[in-house]
C-alpha positions as semicolon CSV with decimal commas, in nm:
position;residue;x (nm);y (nm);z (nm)
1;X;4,076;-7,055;0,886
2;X;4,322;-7,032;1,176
3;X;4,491;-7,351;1,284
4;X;4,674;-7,432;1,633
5;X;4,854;-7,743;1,643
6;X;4,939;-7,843;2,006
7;X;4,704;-7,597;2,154
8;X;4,818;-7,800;2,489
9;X;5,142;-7,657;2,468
10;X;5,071;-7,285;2,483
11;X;4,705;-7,284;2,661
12;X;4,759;-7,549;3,001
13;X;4,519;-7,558;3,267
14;X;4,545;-7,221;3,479
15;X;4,612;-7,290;3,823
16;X;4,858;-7,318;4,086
17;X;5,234;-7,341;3,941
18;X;5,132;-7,286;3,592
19;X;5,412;-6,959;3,493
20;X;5,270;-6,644;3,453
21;X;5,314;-6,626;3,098
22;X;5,131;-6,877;3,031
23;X;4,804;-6,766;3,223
24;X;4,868;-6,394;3,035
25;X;4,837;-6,596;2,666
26;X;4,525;-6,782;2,767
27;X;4,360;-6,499;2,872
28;X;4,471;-6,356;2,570
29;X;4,329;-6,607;2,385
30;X;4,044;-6,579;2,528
31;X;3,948;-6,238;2,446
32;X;4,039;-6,313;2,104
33;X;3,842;-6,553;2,077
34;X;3,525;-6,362;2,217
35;X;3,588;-6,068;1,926
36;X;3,559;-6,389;1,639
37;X;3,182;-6,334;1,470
38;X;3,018;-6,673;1,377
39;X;2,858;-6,508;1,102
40;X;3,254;-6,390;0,990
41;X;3,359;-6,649;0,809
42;X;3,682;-6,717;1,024
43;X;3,681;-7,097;1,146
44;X;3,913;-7,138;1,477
45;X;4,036;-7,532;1,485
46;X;4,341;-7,633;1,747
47;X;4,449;-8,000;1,790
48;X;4,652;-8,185;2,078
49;X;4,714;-8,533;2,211
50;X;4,591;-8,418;2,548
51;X;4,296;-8,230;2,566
52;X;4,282;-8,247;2,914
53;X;4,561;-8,036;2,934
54;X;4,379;-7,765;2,772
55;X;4,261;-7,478;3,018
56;X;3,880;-7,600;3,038
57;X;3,777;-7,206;2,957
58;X;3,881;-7,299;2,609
59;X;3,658;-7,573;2,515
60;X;3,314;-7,402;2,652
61;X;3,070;-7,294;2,445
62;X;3,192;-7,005;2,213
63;X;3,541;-7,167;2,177
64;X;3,644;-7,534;2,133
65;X;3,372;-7,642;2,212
66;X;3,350;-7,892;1,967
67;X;3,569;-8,201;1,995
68;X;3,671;-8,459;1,700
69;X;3,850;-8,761;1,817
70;X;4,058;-8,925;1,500
């Protein structure tokens, strides 16, 4: 199990304004994310305050796509 707290903080929305960085370790993410089997075992969970200040490629299906409001 890999666990992101904050996921907010180091995946925002990526549009206008948003640094450079920032859109490179989404992306990142992203791919990573694509290369994770469900049939591997390896459970992905993240957690924020704001999930709508998550970049919305991150929470389709395949990703976070799950949400658990506590």
């Amino acid at each position: 199990m890999i666990f992101i707290d904050e996921i907010d903080a180091i995946a925002p929305p990526r549009k206008d304004g948003v640094e450079e960085l920032s859109k490179r370790l989404v992306g990142t993410l992203l791919k990573l994310m694509d290369g994770i089997s469900i049939n591997g075992g390896l459970v992905v969970i993240a957690a924020t305050n704001r999930p709508d200040h998550v970049d919305p490629a991150l929470r389709r299906r395949g990703k976070f796509d799950q949400d658990i409001e506590i």
